[in-house]
N, C-alpha and C positions, 0 to 999 in steps of 0.2 A: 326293881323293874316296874318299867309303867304299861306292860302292853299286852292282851291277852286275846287268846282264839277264843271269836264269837260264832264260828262257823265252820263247816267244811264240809267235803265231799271227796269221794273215790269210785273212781270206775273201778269194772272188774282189772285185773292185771291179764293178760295171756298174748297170744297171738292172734291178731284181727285183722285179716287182708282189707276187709271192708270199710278199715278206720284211718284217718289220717292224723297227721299230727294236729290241723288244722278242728277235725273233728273232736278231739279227744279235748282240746283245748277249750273248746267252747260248752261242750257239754260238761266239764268239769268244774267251770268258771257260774253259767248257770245254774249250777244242782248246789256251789259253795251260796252264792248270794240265797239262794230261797231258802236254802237250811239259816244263813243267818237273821233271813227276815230283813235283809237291807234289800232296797231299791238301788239299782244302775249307776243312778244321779245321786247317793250317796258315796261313791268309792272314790277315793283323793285320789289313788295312785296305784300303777297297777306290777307286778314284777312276775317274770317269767323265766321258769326255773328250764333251759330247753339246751341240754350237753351238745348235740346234735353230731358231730366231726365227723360228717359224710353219710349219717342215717336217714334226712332228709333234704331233699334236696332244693328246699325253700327253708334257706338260712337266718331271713332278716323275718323272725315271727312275731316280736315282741307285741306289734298291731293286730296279730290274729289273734289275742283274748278280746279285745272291741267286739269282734264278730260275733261274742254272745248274746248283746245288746247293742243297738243302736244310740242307749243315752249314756254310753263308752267312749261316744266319739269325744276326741278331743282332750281326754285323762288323760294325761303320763304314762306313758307304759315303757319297759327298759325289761328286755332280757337279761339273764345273768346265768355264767357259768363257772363250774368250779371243780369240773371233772365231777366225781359219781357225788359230791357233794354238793352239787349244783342247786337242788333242792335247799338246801338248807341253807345255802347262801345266799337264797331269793327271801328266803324267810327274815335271814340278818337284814338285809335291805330294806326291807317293809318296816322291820323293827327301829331303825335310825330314822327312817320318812315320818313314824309318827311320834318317837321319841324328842324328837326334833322341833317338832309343831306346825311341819309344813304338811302331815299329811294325820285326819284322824281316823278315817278307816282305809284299812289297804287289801285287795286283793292278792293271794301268792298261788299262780298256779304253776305248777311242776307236773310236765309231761315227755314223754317219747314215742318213738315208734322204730323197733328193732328187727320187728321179724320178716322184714318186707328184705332185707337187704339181703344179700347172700353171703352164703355163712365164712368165705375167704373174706371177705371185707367186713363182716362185721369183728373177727379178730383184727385186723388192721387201723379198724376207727378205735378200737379199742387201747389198743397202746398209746393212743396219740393220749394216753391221760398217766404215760412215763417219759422217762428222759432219755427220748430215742437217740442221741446221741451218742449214749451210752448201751441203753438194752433194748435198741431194734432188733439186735441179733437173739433176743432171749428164744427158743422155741416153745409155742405154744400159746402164743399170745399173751395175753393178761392171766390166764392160767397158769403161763408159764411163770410170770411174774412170782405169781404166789405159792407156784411149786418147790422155785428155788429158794422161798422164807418158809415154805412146809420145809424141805429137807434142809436148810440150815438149823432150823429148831429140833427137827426128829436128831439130826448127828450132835447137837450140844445138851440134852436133855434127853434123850430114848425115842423111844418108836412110841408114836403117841396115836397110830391105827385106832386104835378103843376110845378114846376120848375124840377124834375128828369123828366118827361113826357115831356116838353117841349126839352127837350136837344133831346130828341129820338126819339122827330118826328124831328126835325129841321134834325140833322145827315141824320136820315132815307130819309129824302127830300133833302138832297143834293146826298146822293148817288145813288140815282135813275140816275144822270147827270155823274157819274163813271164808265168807262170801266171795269177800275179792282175789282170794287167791289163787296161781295159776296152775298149781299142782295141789290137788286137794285129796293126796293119797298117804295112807299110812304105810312106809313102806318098812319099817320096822327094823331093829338093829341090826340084823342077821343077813339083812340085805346091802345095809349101808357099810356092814364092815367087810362083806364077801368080795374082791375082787371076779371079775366074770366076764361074760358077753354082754349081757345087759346092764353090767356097772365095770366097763374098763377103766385103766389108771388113764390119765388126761395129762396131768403132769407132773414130775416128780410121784410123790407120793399120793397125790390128790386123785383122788378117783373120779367118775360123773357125779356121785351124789355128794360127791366135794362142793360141788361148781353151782353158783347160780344163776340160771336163766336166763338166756335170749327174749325179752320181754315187751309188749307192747303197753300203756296206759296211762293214767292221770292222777292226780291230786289236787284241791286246792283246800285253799284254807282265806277266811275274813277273820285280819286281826283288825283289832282298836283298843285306845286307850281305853285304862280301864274304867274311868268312868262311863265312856260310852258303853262299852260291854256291860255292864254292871244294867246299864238300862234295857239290857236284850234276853234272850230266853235261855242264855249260857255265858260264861266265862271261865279259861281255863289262862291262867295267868303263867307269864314267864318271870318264874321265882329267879331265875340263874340263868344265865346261860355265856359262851367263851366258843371260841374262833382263836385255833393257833395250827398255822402255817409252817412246815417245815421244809427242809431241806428238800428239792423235789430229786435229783440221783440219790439213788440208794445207796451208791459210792462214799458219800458223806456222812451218813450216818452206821450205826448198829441199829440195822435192819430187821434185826430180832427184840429188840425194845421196841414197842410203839409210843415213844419218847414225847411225840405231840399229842396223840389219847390221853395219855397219863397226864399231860398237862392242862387239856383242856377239860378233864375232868375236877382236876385239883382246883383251876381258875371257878368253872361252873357252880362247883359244891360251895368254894367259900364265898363267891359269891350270891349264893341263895341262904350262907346260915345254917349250913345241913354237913352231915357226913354218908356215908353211902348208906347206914343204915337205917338212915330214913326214907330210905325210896320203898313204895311197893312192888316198881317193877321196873325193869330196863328195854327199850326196845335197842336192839346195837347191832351195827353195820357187818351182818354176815357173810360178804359178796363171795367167801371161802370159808369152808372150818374152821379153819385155821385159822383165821382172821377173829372169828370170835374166841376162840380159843387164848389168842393171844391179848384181845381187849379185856376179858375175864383176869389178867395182869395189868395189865395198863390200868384199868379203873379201880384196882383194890380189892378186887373181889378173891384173889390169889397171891400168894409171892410167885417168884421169878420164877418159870419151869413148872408150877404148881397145881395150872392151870385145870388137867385133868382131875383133880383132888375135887374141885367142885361139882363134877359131875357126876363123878364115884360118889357123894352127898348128895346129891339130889336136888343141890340149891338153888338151881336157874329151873327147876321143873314149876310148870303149872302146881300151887302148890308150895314151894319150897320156899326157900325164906327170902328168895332176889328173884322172881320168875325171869328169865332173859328170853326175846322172843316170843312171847305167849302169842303174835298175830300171825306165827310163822316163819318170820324173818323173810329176809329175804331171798333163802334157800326155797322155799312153799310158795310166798306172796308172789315172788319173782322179780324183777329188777330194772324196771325203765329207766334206764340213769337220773335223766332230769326228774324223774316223778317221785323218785326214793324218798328223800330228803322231807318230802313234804308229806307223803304216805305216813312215814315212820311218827311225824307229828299228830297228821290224824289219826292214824291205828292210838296211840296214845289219848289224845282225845276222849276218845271211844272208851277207852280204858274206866277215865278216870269220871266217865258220866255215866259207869255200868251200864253200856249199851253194846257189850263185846259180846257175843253169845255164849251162852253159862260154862259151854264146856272150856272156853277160854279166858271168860272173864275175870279177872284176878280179885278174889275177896276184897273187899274193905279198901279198893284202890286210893289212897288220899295224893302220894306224889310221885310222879315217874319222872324218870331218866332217858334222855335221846342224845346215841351218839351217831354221828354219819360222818363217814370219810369218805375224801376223793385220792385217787392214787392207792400207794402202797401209804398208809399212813402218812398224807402228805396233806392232806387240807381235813383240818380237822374241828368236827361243830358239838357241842353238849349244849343240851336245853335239858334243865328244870322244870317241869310241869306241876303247876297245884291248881285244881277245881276251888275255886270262888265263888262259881258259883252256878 
């Protein structure tokens, strides 16, 4: 790989009536350029991470990163979506623009804005990233989605209550140690495995502290090749990374394998020259427990069913021998679709330049892992990360 993050920036994640998406996009875009120390009138090309399907109602934004500067006028700018993988797929695209040699620094910003909509429609925009043809009818929205791959895994492998629980306090306890994140509470195991009034089941088996976030915020990130970076005051190089696209009905697959994870991790790694145990840490797409639970499979970190084995070990803890989530995931961090993708690069980032606050910072960070999906295992991105420098 020729292309590495020389920059980036994060808003807080939460709920901000005050902010637009218009807003969030410009101060995200400004706060990336000044961290990388590039000027305006150096950015070739600009790509805009923004899911949108009915969260805002100013559709065509690709021009509102311009608005953070006026020597923007006239760039390339191209939205890009890909359902909750959106983010990452702005990232691919900046990656081929300078790959390519038509572009040598690129801007990626990935943003949303969710909490302004009301909350029957924001389930409703949310499916539109399944195959309603088939599971409009599912209830529960996109919960529901993940309810029904929680209770097909609990009925083919056990009641796996203790291991979703465990994932949600851990997360929940790393992001209390998270600036940007949107719930910065420990809410501890006992709470996360208790079904109640203050944690009802949601769907299937999944409870609220199953679920991630209605979430408002930003991301962005300045890549360039690497020798431009190399001339900047950081580089964090894309050792690997892979995009593999599946089936989008669940009908078509076994929906309890996450069959493109596993693939796009297996492309990523041999792509970089690595096996998993060379990562210091993974940040992975927790939009459910269960989702992480099941990528803890897919990536190798378990066999089939196994998944809980790893947590009974300790080995995704701050600490343990593959931290997963140490920024919170984004169970704590919280979840603007478009922003995810590019968050999980930066939280990474951060990682790998020991600038993550101590209680989250992962010892001796040299290479992380980033996985983000869109759908139920349906658009799927692994990035490589090694500090260069």
């Amino acid at each position: 790989m020729s292309v590495a993050i020389a920059g980036w920036s994060h808003t807080p994640f939460g709920k901000f009536d005050a902010e637009s998406v218009e807003s969030l996009t410009v101060r995200a875009a400004q706060e990336a350029m000044r961290h990388a120390g590039v000027d305006a009138e150096d950015i070739d090309e600009i790509f805009l991470g923004h899911f949108n399907a009915g969260f805002s109602r100013q559709d065509f934004t690709a021009a509102l990163v311009l608005q953070a500067d006026p020597k923007l006028r006239f760039t390339p700018a191209t939205r890009v979506e890909n359902a909750c993988a959106t983010g990452s797929a702005a990232i691919h695209q900046a990656i081929r623009a300078i790959e390519s040699g038509k572009a040598r620094i690129a801007l990626v910003v990935g943003v949303e804005q969710m909490s302004t909509t009301p909350a029957p429609e924001v389930g409703q925009n949310l499916m539109r990233a399944s195959y309603l043809k088939e599971e409009s009818g599912i209830e529960g929205g996109f919960a529901g989605v993940f309810g029904h791959i929680a209770s097909g895994y609990f009925q083919k492998h056990g009641d796996q209550s203790d291991a979703l629980a465990r994932i949600a306090a851990k997360n929940h306890k790393n992001g209390v140690s998270n600036p940007y994140a949107q719930m910065r509470r420990d809410l501890g195991y006992e709470f996360c495995r208790t079904p109640g009034e203050k944690n009802p089941f949601v769907a299937g088996p999944l409870k609220r502290t199953d679920c991630s976030m209605v979430s408002d915020g930003a991301a962005a990130l300045v890549l360039a090749d690497v020798e431009t970076a190399m001339a900047m005051n950081r580089a964090i190089l894309f050792r690997g990374m892979a995009h593999v696209q599946d089936f989008l009905p669940m009908s078509r697959r076994d929906i309890l394998k996450f069959e493109g994870c596993a693939l796009a991790w297996k492309k990523a790694l041999e792509g970089a020259k690595l096996t998993l145990d060379d990562l210091s840490f993974v940040e992975t797409h927790d939009c459910f427990t269960v989702a992480e639970l099941m990528e803890y499979e897919a990536m190798g970190l378990a066999a089939e069913g196994q998944g809980a084995r790893v947590l009974e070990e300790g080995i995704t803890e701050i600490g343990g021998r593959l931290p997963v989530n140490a920024s919170g995931g984004l169970k704590a961090k919280g979840h603007p679709i478009g922003a995810t993708g590019v968050s999980m690069h930066a939280m990474s980032a951060m990682q790998l330049c020991g600038e993550m606050p101590e209680p989250i910072q992962v010892k001796d960070a040299r290479i992380g892992g980033v996985f983000n999906m869109g759908g139920a295992a349906v658009a799927n991105y692994v990035s490589i990360l090694e500090r260069i420098r």
